[in-house]
C-alpha positions in Angstrom: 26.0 -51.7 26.8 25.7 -51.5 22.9 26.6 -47.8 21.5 26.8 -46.5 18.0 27.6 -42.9 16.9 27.4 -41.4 13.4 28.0 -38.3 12.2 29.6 -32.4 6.8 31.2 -31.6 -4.9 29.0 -29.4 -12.8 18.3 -19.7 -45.2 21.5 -19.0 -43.8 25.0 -17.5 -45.1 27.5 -20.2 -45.1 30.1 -18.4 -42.1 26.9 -17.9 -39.9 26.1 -21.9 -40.9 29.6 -22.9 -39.8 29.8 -20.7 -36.5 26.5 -22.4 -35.1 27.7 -25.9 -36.5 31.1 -25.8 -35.4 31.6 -22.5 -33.8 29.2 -23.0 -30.9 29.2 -26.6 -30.1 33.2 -26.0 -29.8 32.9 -22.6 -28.2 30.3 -24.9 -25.8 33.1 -27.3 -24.9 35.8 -24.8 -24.3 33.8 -23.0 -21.5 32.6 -26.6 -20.0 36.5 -27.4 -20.0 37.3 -23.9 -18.4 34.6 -24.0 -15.5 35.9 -27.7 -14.8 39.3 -26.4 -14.6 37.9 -23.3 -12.6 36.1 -25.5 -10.3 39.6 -27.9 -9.9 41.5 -24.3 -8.7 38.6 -23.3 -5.9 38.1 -27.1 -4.9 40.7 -26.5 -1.8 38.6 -23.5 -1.3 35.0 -25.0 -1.3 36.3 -27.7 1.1 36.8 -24.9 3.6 33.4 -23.8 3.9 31.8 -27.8 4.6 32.1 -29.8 8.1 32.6 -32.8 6.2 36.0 -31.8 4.6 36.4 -34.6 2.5 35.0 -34.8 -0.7 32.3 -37.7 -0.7 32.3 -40.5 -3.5 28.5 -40.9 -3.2 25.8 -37.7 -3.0 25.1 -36.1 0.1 21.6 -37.2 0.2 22.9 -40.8 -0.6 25.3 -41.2 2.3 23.8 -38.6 5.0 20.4 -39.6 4.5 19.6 -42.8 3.3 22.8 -44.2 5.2 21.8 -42.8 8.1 17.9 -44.0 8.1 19.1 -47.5 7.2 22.0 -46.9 10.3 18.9 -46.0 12.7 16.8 -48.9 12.0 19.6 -51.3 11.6 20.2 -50.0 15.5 16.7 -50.6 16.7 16.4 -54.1 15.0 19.6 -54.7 17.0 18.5 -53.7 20.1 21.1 -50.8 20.4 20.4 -49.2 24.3 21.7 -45.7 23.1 22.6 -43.9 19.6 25.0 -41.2 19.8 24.4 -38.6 16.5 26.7 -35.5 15.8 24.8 -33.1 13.9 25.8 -29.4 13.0 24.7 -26.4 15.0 21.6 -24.1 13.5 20.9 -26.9 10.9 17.2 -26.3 11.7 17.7 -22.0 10.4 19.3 -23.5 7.1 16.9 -25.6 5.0 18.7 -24.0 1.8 21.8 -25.9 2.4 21.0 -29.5 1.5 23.4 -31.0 4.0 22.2 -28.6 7.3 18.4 -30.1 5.9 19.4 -33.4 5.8 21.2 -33.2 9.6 18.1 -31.7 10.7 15.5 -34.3 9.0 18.0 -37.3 10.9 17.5 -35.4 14.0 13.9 -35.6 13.9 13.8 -39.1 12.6 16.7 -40.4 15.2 13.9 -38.4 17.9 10.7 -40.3 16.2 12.5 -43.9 15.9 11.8 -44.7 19.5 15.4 -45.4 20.3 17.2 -43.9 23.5 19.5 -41.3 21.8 21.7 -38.0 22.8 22.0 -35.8 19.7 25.2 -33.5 20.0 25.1 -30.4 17.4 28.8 -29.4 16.7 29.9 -25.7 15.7 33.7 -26.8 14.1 37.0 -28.5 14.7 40.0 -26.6 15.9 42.3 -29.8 14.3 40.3 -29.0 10.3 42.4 -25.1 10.9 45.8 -26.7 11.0 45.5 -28.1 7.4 43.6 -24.8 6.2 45.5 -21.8 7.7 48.7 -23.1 9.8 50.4 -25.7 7.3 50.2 -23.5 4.1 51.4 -20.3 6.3 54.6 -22.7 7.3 55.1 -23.7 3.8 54.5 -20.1 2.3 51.7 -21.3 0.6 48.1 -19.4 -0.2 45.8 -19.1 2.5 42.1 -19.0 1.3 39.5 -16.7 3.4 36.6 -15.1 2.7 35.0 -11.4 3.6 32.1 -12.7 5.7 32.2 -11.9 9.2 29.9 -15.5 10.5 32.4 -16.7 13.7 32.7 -20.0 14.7 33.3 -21.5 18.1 35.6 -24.1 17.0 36.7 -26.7 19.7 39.1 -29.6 20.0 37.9 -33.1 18.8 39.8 -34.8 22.3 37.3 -32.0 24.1 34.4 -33.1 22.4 35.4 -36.9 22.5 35.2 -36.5 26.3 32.1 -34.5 26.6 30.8 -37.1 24.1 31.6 -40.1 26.5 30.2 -37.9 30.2 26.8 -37.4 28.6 26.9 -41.4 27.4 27.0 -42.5 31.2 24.6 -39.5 32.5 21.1 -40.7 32.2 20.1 -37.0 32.1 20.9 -36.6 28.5 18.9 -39.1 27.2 17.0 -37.4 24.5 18.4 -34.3 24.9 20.0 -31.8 22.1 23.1 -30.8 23.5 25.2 -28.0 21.5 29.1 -28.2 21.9 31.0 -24.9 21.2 34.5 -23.7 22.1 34.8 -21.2 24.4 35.2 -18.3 22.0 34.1 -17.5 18.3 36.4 -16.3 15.6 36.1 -15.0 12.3 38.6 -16.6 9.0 40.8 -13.3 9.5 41.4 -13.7 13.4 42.5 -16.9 13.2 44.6 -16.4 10.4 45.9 -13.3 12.4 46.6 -15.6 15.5 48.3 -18.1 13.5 50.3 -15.0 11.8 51.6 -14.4 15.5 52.9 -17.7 16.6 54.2 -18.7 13.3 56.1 -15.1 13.0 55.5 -14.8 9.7 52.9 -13.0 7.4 50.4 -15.1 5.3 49.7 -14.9 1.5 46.4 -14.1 2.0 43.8 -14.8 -1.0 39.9 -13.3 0.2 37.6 -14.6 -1.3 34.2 -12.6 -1.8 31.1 -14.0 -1.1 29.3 -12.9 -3.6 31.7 -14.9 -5.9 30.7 -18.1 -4.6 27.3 -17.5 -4.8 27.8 -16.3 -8.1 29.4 -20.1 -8.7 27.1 -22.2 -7.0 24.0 -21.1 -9.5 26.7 -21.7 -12.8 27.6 -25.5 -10.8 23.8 -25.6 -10.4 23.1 -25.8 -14.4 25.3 -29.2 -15.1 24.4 -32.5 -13.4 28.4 -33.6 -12.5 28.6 -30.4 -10.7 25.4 -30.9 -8.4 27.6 -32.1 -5.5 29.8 -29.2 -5.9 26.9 -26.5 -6.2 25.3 -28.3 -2.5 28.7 -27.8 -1.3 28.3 -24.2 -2.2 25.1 -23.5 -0.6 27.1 -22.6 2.5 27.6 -19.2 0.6 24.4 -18.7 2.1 25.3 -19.3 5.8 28.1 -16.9 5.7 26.5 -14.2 4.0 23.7 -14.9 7.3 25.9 -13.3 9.8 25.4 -16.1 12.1 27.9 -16.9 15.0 28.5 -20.3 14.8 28.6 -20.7 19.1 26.1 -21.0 22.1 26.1 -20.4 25.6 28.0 -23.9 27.6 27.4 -22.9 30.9 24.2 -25.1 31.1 25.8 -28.0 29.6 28.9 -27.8 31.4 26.7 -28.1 34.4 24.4 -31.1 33.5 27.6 -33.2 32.4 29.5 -32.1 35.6 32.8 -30.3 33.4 34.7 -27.1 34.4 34.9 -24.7 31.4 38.8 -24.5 32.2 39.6 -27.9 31.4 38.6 -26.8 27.9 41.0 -26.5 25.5 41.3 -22.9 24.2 42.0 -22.4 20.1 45.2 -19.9 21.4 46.5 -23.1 23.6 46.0 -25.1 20.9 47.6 -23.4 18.5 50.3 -22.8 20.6 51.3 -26.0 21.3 51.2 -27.1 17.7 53.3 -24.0 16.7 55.6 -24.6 19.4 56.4 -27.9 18.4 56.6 -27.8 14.8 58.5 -25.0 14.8 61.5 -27.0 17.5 61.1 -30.0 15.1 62.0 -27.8 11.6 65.0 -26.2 13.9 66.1 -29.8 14.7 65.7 -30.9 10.9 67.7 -27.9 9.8 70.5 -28.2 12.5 70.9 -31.7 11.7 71.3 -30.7 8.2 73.7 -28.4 8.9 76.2 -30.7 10.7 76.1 -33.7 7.8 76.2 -30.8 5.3 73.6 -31.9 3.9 71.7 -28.9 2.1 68.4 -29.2 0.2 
């Protein structure tokens, strides 16, 4: 059986003659300099608020929509018997945000191609907090958050690799839009909180507010090299929505024949990953201790 999945960055007295001759072209240039170095501080910020973490080398539309239509009809040329697509949840409610449009334009294209297809719509990744909340409380390091109160369901990539893999052999989900969401929804200051607890140690805590990076998204909007950055920015708008990123499972849990409890809690998983990095630095440090070796 052939299979293929696929997926979320700017007269006149001579002094007044000088200042618009040199004066403002400079004064231009010093303020297109301090926005790009403004934008290179929030950058680690502005990747928190995407599902596609990574900052792309290519435009959004390039890669998520003209990839993605080639990817489709490459498949159906091929004679591919079922396309797997992971789309983001509530992508239809957000046709502000370029890449939630895009998502929801390959859903109905993947639904009009003809092929036999399962589209799974994914709330966020439990593994994306551990580089954005646990590592830089560890290290003592800032901890970016925002003032919105939009919750997200996030859930653990093994969880949804397994779900993923029960509704490829169930013939019941062919064509069917499944949403995948953890079993609660938290806001950026809860799980900050929770990862507070098990590290036992208070975070350095920088809020960001919302209207701030709405505020920046129209400034990236005005320069062409920002354009990426600006559509990364449109998320400003889904967390000043108030939308809880999470749906009921209970039906889906049925139709793929899963028990809610096997699922993989964001306290449990947390946990674990406290647990042992916290043994491992202990080990590191005893070790240290008895080859005197200090750092």
């Amino acid at each position: 059986m052939k299979v293929t999945m696929s997926g979320v960055l700017l007269g006149l007295d001579l002094p007044l003659l000088i200042f618009f001759v040199i004066g403002v072209p400079l004064l231009s240039m010093l303020i297109l300099v301090s926005l790009r170095l403004y934008l290179q501080q929030w950058l680690g910020f502005i990747q928190l608020l995407t599902v596609q973490l990574d900052v792309p080398e290519e435009p959004i539309k390039t890669v998520d929509w003209e990839g993605k239509v080639a990817l489709i009809q490459c498949a159906k040329a091929m004679g591919i018997q079922k396309y797997v697509f992971y789309s983001i949840h509530n992508c239809d409610k957000h046709p502000e945000v370029p890449l939630m449009e895009i998502k929801y334009c390959t859903e109905k294209f993947l639904q009009d191609s003809g092929l036999t297809h399962v589209i799974i719509r994914l709330c966020g990744f439990m593994q994306g907090l551990i580089g954005q909340y646990a590592v830089p409380i560890l290290e003592e390091k800032s901890v970016w958050g925002t003032d919105a109160p939009t919750r997200i369901a996030y859930m653990d990539t093994q969880d949804i690799a397994r779900l993923t893999l029960v509704a490829l052999r169930n013939e019941k989900c062919n064509g069917k839009l499944l949403t995948f969401a953890g079993p609660r929804a938290w806001t950026t200051q809860e799980v900050i909180t929770l990862c507070e607890r098990l590290a036992g140690q208070d975070a350095n805590v920088t809020t960001v507010p919302v209207s701030v990076l709405r505020f920046t998204r129209q400034l990236t909007r005005c320069f062409e090299w920002t354009n990426d950055v600006a559509d990364r920015l449109a998320f400003s708008e889904v967390l000043t929505s108030d939308i809880v990123f999470s749906v009921p499972m209970t039906e889906t849990y049925s139709l793929l024949g899963v028990e809610q409890k096997d699922m993989v809690t964001l306290e449990k998983y947390l946990q674990d990953y406290f647990t042992n990095i916290l043994k491992k630095l202990k080990g590191l440090k005893a070790q240290s201790k008895q080859s005197d070796f200090y750092i």
